[in-house]
N, C-alpha and C positions, 0 to 999 in steps of 0.2 A: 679633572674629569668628573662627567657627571653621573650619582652614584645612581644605579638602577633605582623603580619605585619597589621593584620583589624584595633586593637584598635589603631594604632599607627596614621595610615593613618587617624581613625574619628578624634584622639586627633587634631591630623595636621591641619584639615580642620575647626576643631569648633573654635579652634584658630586664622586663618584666617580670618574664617566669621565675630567674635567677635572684632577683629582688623579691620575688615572694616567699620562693624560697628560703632565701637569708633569715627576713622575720617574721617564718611563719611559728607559729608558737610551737611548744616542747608538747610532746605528747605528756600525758596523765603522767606514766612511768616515769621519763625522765624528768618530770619537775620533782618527782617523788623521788626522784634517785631509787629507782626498781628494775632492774634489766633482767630478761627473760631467755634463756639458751635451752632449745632442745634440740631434738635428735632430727636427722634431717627431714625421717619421714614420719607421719603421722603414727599419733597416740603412742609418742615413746614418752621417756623421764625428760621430765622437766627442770631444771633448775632456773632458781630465783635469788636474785641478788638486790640486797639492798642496804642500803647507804644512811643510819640516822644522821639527820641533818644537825642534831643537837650533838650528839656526840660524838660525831665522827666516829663509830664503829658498822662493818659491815656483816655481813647477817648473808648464810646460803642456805638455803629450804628444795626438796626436792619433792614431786607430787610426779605419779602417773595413773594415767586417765581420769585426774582430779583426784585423787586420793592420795592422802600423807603419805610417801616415802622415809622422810628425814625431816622435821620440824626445825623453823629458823633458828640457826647453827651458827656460833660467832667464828669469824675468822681472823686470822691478824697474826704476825712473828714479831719478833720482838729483836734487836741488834743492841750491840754493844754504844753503838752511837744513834741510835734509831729504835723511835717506838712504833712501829706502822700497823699499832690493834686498834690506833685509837686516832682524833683530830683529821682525819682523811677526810680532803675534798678532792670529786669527782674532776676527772681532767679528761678524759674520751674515750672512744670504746671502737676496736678494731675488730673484724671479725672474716673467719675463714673456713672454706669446707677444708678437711683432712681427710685426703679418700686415698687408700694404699690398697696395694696388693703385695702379699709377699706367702713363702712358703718355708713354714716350719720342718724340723728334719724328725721330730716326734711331739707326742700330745694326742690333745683328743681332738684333733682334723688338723691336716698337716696343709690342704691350701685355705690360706685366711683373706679376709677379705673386710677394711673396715672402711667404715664413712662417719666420721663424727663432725657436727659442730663445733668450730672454736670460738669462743670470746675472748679478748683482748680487754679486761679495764684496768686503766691507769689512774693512777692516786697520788697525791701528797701532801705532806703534813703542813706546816704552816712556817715551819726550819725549810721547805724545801725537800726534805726528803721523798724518795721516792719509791713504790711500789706497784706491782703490773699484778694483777689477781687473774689467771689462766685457766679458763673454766669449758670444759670440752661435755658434749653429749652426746651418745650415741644409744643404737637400740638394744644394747644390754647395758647401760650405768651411767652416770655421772662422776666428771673427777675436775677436782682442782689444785693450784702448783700456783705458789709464790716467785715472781722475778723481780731479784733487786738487783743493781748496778753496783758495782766497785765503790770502795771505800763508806763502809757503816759497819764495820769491821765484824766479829764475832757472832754468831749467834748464840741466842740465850735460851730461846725456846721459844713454843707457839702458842696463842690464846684458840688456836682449832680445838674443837669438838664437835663432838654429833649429839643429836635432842632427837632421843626416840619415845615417842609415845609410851608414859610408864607401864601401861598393862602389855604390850608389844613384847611377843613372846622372842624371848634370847638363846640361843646354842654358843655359849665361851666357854673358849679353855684358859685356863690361870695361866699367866704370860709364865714362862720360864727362858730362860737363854739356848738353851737347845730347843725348844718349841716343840716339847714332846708332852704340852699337858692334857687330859680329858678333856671333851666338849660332855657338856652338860649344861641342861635346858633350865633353865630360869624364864622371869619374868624380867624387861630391860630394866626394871626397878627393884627387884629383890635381890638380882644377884648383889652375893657379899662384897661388901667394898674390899677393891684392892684392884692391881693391874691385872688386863688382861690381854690374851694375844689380841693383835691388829687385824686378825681373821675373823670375827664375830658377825656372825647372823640373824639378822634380825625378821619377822614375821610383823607386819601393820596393813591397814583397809589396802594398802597402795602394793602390797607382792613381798615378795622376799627381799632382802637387802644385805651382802654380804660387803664390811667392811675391808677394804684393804689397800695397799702401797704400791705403787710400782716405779721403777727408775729409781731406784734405790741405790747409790755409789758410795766411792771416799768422799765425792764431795761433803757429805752431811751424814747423817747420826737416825739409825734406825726407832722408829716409832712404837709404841705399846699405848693401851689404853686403861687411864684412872678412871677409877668408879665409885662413884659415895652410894651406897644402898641406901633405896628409897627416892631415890630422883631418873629418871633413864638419861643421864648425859654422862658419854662418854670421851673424855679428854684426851688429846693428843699426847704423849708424853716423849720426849727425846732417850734415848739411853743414854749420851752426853748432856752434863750440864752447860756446854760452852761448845759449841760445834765450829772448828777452826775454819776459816776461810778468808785468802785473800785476794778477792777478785768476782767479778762479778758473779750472779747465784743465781741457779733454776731449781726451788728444791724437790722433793720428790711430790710425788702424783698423789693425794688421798681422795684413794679411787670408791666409791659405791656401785657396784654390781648389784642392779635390779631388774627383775621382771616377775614374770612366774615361778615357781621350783626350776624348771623345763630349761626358761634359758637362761638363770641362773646357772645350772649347773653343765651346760653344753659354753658355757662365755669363752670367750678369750680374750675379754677387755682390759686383764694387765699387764698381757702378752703385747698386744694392739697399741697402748701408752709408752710401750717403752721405743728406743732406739732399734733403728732398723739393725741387722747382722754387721759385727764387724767382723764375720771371718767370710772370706771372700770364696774360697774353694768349700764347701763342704763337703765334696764327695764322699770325706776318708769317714764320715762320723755314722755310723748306722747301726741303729738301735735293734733290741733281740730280749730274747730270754737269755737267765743267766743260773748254772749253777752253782749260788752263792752256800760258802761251807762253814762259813761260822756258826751256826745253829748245827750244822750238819756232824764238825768233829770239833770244834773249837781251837783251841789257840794250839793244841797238840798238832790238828790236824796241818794248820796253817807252816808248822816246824817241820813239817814230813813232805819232804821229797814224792816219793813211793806212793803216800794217801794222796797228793796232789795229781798224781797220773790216774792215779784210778780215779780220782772225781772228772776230770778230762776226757778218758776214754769213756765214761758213764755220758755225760755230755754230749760224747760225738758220737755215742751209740742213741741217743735221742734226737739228735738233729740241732741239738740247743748251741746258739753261734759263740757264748761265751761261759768260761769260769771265773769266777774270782776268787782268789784268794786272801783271803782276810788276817787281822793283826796274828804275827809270829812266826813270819818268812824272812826279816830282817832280823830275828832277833839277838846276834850277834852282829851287827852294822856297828855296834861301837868299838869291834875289835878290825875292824875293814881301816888300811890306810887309805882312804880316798883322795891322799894328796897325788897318790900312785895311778897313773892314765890306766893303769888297769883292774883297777879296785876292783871291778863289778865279777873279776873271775873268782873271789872270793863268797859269791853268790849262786846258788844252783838254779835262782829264776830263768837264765838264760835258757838251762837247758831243757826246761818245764814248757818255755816257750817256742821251744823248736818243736819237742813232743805235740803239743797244741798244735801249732802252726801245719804240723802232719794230717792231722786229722781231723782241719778244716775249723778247729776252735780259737777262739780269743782268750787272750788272758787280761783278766784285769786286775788290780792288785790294793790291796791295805794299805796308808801311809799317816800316819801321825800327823798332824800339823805340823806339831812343832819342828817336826824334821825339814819343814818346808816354809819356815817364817820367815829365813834372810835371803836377799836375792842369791847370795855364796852357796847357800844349803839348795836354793830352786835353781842355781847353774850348773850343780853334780848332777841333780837325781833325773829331773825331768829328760835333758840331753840323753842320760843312760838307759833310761825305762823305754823314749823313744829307739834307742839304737837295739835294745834287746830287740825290740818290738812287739812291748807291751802295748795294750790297744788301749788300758784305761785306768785311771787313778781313779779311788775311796778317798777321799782325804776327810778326816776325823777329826774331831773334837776342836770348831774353834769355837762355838759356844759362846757370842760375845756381838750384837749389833749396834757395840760402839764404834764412832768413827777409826781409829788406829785399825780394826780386825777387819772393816769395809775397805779400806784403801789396801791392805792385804788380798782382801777378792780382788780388787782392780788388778794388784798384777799378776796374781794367781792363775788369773781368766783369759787373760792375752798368751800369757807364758804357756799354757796348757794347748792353747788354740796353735802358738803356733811351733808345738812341740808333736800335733798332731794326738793328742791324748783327749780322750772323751773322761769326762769327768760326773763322779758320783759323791757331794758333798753329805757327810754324816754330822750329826751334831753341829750343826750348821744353822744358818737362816733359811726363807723359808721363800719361793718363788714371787719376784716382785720384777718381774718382766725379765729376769734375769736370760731364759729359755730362749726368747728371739733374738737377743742381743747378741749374747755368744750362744749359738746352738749347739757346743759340743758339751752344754752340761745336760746331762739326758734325764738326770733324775736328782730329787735332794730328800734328805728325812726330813728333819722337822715337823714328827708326827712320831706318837704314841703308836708303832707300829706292832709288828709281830713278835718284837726281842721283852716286850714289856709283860709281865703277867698280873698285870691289874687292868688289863682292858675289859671292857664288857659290850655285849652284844650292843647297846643303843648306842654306845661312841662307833663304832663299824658303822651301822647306818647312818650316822654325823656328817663320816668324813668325804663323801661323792659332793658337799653341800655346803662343807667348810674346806676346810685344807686343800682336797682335788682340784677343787675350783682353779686354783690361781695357779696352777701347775701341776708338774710329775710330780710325786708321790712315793717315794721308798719303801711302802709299806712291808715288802717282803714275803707276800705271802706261800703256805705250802707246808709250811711247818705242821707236819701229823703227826710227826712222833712227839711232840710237845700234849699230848691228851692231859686233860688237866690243865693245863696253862695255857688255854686258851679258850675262851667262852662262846665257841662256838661248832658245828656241824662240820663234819668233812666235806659234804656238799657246798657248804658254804664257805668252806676254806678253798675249795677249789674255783666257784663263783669268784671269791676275792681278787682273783687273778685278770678279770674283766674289771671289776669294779674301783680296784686302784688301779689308775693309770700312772706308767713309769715304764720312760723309756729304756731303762734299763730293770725290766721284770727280773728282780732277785728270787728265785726258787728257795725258800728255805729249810727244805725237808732234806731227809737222809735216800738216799739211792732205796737201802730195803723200804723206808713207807715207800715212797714210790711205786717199789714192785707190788706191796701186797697191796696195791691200785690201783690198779691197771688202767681201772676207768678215768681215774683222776689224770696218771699220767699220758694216758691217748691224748686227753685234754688237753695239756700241757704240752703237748708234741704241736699242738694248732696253733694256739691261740699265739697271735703277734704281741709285738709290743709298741706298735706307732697304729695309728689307725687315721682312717678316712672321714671319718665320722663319729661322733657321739648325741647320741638318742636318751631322755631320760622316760623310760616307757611305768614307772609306778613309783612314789618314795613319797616319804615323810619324813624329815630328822629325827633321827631317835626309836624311831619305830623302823622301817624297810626301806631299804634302796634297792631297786632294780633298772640297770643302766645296757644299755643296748651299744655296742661299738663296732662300727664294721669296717673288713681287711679286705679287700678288693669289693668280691659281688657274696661275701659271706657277714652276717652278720653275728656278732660273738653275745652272749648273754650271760649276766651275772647278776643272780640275786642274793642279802645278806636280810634278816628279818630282827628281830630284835623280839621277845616274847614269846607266847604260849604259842602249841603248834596250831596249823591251820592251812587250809585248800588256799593258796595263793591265785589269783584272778590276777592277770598282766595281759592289758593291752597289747596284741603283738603290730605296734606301729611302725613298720619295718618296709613298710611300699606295698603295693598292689603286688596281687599273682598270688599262686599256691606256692606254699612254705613248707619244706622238713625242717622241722624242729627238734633236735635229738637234744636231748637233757639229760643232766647229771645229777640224780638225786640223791638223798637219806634213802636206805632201805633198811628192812629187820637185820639182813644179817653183814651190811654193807653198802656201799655206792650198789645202788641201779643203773639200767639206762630207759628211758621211756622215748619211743618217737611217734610221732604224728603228723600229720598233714593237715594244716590252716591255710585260711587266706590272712592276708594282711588286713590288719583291723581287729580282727578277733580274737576272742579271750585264749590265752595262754593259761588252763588250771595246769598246781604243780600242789603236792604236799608236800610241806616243810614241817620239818620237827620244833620243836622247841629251841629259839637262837639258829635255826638254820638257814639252809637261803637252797642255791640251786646255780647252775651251770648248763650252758645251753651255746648251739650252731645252728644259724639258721640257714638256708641255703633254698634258692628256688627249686621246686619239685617238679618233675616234669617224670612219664613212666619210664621205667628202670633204676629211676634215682633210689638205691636204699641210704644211705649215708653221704653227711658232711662233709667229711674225711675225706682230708686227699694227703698222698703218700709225701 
């Protein structure tokens, strides 16, 4: 049959094109071995990857709107049978948009919505070995993840680091295992050598830059960062010298979160990296204020029956949806036969939480680790805390983000999920996507919080900018009757309660400050603990943060200042229309209240004391409107 003259002439031509195709020469980049990933929409972070051709090591650099983010940064892991830092030739490059929708159960905005960039490049050494370098961008950060295939057996460690500009002003705190050290401002080249946490922030021509992890499991060995003073490069460092693994490896995400202060500190980009929820219902999990009693009576308090109703009934005469009880409600559990199916009558928790359950409260409770390290010990407790109808585990002191205590969260977090228990890790790690993954952990310390009394006013304004970022926040605040031990303003302790976010808001004050504050506690009676939005409306690290977060059509405000007193000026960037603004301030003889009517846009003056800050509702105005407040 004879072939038309049209089809003959396409065939001609797509053949052609296909053939020029084939040898049309490598752009600039790719003979250079240089690949370029950014975000999908204009003038976001860019990252840059590139390939020396002599020595096989690859190199990641991040800029936005043309200016240094992160200066080229080696990359490379190292295996027991496999060096893949070094001798890598380029083998192809994949790439895909990542556009999700999903919806957090707390945080600072509960529907999220991400779209990042992904690059795909593949490598291997000259043995064959192989490695995939996993390089994602979107409009708040850059992050990248090593994928090796099955058998190269152990890991040894990583040749990552970050190369920050030496004069690039630094916010670290000194790594510790519970991650409760100071942020304190250096330069990325003065601070003292030694480790530091994986939260580090940095300031360069290119915006803010906050260092951190996400998707963090058993599979691999939690990160911290070396620092030789006098250089800004800051090295990857494993908490395992030897990270077990036998089968293939995605490792975790080392994420950079950059923009502005603004949307630095509003991100959800390690929330966004990690695994979608694995717990399929969440109805049962919902976040509140809490009145937490271990600041309140201590370990006495936590032994008393009688003081636990009364902190309860103080709760549910506030409205507050939970209590917790803290370490020394168990403290006879080593005299309990728990071989006995009815062990738990040995216990008066049950009947604390019937009490509760009357009067519309949660209970949540203290637990050791170690009371919960073997699946035997997590087959009594959690089955029974669920059948009392405890609503939430503390779990305490594991202090350790070596692999063995990470494969312990793995079944910690299932177990709890599907035990129905909301969890509140103390002495703990520190949010590394953990929050989307399993959303029944509503909150974690790993933060020099309100229990500490060597905080100072500039670490307060640190933490909306370090630590918040990447998650809830245990901070605890509330504690008044701590005066002295605490380096800052009532106003500002009450502000605090806006400015940490934590799904589970721990109250840490005694019922009397409370009364003799009435101001503080009306406050307290509002303010949520999940919110819709986060706004950063004025801040500096180190000097003042004032963070805007809003609960339906209210917006909640909280300032912390750090220094000498002063007329505070705040943007009130809270939408169009007239605003009541009712604040919580320092007065001579006590909290104040001050209200007024703005439009959006306009400056907010407040006077703050020396270390003080401020507490605020904002609410549209319309005539009749005197107050915030609603019952």
């Amino acid at each position: 049959m004879a072939i038309p003259l049209r089809t003959a002439v396409a065939a001609l031509c797509a053949g052609l094109v296909a053939a020029l195709l084939t040898n049309a020469p490598a752009s600039a980049d790719q003979r250079e071995h240089v690949w370029k990933v950014a975000g999908p929409a204009t003038r976001e972070p860019t990252a840059r990857i590139q390939l020396d051709e002599t020595t096989g090591t690859a190199s990641i650099s991040v800029t936005r709107g043309g200016r240094t983010v992160i200066e080229p940064s080696p990359v490379g892991i190292v295996t027991e049978r496999a060096d893949l830092s070094r001798d890598l030739r380029f083998l192809h490059r994949e790439d895909r948009l990542v556009d999700e929708r999903y919806r957090a159960r707390s945080g600072k905005r509960l529907d999220r919505r991400l779209r990042m960039n992904e690059t795909r490049l593949s490598f291997a050494t000259p043995a064959g070995a192989r490695l995939d370098l996993v390089v994602r961008a979107a409009a708040d950060g850059v992050a990248y993840r090593y994928v090796l295939p099955a058998g190269y057996g152990d890991v040894l460690g990583e040749t990552s680091a970050f190369n920050l500009p030496p004069d690039a002003s630094a916010w670290l705190g000194a790594y510790r295992v519970d991650n409760e050290g100071q942020f304190v401002e250096y330069t990325a080249a003065t601070a003292p050598t030694g480790e530091y946490s994986d939260q580090a922030l940095f300031e360069t021509d290119g915006g803010y830059t906050l260092l951190a992890e996400s998707d963090l499991t058993g599979d691999y060995s939690g990160a911290r960062l070396a620092h030789d003073q006098g250089a800004g490069t800051y090295r990857v460092r494993l908490a395992d010298d030897r990270v077990r693994t036998d089968g293939p490896l995605a490792t975790p995400w080392r994420a950079m979160v950059t923009g502005d202060l603004a949307t630095v500190t509003r991100s959800t980009f390690t929330d966004d990296l990690a695994p979608a929820s694995k717990v399929r219902d969440t109805s049962w999990i919902k976040p509140g204020t809490v009145l937490w009693t271990w600041l309140a009576g201590g370990r006495e308090a936590g032994r008393s029956l009688s003081a636990q109703k009364a902190y309860v009934d103080y709760a549910a005469e506030r409205g507050w949806p939970y209590e917790a009880v803290d370490a020394g409600w168990y403290f006879k559990a080593d005299e309990w036969d728990t071989t006995d199916p009815d062990w738990q009558t040995d216990s008066w928790m049950p009947e604390l939480v019937d009490h509760a359950r009357a009067k519309g409260v949660g209970i949540i409770v203290w637990i050791h680790q170690r009371d919960l390290d073997t699946a035997e010990e997590r087959a009594r407790w959690l089955p029974t805390l669920e059948r009392w109808g405890v609503k939430g585990v503390k779990i305490d002191f594991m202090n350790s983000e070596a692999q063995p205590m990470l494969q312990w969260y793995d079944a910690i977090l299932a177990e709890t999920a599907a035990h129905h228990l909301m969890v509140d890790f103390h002495g703990s790690t520190i949010p590394k996507g953990i929050q989307r993954t399993w959303p029944q952990v509503m909150t974690l310390e790993g933060v020099a919080g309100e229990e500490k009394r060597t905080n100072t006013a500039a670490h307060l304004t640190t933490l909306p900018f370090t630590r918040n970022v990447i998650g809830s926040m245990d901070f605890t605040p509330g504690a008044f009757q701590r005066v002295g031990l605490r380096p800052n303003s009532d106003a500002a302790e009450v502000g605090l309660s806006v400015v940490a976010e934590s799904g589970l808001q721990m109250f840490a004050g005694t019922p009397a400050s409370y009364d003799e504050r009435p101001l503080a506690r009306a406050y307290f009676d509002q303010v949520p603990a999940a919110w819709d939005d986060t706004r950063l409306l004025a801040g500096r690290p180190g000097r003042e943060a004032v963070l805007a977060r809003r609960g339906g059509d209210r917006w909640f405000l909280g300032g912390v200042y750090a220094g000498a007193a002063r007329t505070a000026e705040v943007p009130l960037a809270v939408g169009p229309g007239r605003w009541l603004v009712e604040t919580v301030e320092d007065g001579t003889g006590g909290l104040v209240r001050d209200r007024q009517v703005l439009r959006g846009g306009d400056t907010l003056r407040v006077d703050v004391v020396a270390g003080g800050g401020f507490a605020g509702i904002a609410c549209l105005w319309r005539p009749g409107i005197t107050t915030c407040h609603r019952p």
